[in-house]
Phi, psi and omega in degrees: 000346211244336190290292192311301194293004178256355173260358135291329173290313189288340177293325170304312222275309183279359148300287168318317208284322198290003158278336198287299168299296158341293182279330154332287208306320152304011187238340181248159144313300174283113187306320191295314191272348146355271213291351195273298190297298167328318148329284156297322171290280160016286160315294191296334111019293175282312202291292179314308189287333162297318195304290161332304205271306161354295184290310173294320173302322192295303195272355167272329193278344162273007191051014174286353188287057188247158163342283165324299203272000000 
């Protein structure tokens, strides 16, 4: 039950930052913390959907990856 809800979390989660980034980035000017913040959410972005795809490579390679799980 807890494997499904981490692929809602993270859709969520990457959701949030890219908004999150979007309203930075509409509050500033400077092209340079533009891009260093796009940079990072970005990083934290990947990081999170590999982090995710983990879990899921882990349970197909166990043959748990079905309907049920």
């Amino acid at each position: 039950m807890i494997l499904p809800l981490l692929g809602i979390l993270t859709k969520y989660l990457v959701d949030f930052l890219s908004a999150k980034r979007d309203e930075l980035n509409s509050k500033t000017e400077n092209e340079t913390a533009q891009k260093y913040t796009t940079m990072i959410f970005d990083t934290i972005t990947k990081c999170v959907i590999a982090t995710n795809q983990t879990y899921v490579d882990s349970l197909k390679e166990q043959g748990a990856f079905d309907a049920e799980a």
